[in-house]
C-alpha positions as MATLAB code, in Angstrom:
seq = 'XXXXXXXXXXXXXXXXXXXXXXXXXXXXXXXXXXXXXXXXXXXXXXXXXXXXXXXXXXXXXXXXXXXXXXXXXXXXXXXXXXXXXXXXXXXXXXXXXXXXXXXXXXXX';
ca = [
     150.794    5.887  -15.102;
     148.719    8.084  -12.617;
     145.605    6.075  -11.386;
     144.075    8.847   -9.937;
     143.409   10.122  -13.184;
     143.592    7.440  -15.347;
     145.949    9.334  -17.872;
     149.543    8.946  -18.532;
     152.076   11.183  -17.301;
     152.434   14.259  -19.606;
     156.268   13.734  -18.921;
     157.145   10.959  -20.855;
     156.193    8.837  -24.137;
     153.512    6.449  -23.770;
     155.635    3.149  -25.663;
     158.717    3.248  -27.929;
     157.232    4.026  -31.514;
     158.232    4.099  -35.117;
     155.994    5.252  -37.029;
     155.078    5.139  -41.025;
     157.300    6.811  -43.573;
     156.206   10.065  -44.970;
     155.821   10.843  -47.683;
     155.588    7.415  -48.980;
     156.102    6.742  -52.304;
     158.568    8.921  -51.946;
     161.050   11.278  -54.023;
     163.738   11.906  -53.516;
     163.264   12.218  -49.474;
     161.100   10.792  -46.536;
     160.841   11.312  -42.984;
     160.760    8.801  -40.262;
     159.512    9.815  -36.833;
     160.315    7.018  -33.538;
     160.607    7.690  -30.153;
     161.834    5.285  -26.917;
     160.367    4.394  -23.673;
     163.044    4.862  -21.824;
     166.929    6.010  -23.223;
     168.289    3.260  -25.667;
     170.755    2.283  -28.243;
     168.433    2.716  -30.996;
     169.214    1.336  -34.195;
     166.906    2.363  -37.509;
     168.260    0.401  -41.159;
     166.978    0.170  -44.189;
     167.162   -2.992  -46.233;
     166.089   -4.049  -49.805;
     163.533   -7.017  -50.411;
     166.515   -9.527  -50.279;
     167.210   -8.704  -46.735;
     170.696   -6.980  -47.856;
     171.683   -3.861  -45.210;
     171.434   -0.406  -47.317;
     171.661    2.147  -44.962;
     171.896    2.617  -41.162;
     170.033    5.584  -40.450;
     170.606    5.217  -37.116;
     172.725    4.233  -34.471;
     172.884    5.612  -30.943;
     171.732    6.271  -27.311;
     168.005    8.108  -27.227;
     166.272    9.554  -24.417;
     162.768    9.600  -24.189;
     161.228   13.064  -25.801;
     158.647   15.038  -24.310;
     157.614   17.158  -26.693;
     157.313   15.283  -30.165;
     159.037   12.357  -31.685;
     162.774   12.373  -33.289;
     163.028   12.037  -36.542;
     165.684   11.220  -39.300;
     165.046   11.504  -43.276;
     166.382    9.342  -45.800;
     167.393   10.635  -48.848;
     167.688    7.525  -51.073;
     171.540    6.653  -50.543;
     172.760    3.502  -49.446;
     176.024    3.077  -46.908;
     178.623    4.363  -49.657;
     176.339    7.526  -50.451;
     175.062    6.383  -53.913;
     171.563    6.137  -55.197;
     169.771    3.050  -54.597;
     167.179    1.845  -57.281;
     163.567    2.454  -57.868;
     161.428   -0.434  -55.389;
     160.299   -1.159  -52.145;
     162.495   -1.118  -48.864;
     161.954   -1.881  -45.273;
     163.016   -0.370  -42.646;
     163.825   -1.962  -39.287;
     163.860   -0.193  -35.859;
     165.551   -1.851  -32.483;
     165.424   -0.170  -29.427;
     165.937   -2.947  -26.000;
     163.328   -5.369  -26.655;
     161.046   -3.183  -29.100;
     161.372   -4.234  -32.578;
     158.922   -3.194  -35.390;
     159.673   -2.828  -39.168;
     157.672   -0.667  -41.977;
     158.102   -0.667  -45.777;
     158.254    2.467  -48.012;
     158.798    3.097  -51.705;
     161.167    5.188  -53.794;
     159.654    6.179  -56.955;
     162.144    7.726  -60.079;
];
């Protein structure tokens, strides 16, 4: 943060982020964008309404990013590679104490 001018430094991200699903409903794939602070095991999963793990999108060490957020796409498999069902799924991001979860739907 630069006082003098009131304005963030053009260097790094303002606050880790994860940001809404698109395009939502989707079929058959959507993008998530996120981006971190400072580097951290990040951790993005999907799970159905019962809580159940589906997919872990992912799972690794991120450094902050200048220009643009990172961004993974889901294309409707679960952990074994097979199609999940038609519904509504959340998905969960953890990065050090930054936590935030989103819901998205896959339509048929």
């Amino acid at each position: 943060w630069d006082a003098g001018s009131g304005s963030l430094d053009a260097e790094t991200p303002a606050e880790y982020s994860l940001k809404a699903a698109y395009p939502n409903p989707f079929n058959p794939t959507t993008t998530i964008e996120y981006n971190v602070l400072e580097p951290s095991n990040v951790n993005i999963v999907i799970y159905d309404m019962m809580g159940r793990e589906v997919k872990t999108l992912v799972n690794d060490v991120v450094s902050p990013r200048i220009s643009g957020n990172y961004s993974v796409v889901w294309d409707g498999t679960n952990n074994a590679n097979a199609f999940v069902a038609t519904g509504v799924y959340v998905y969960r991001m953890i990065a050090n104490n930054f936590v935030k979860t989103q819901k998205m739907t896959l339509t048929k």
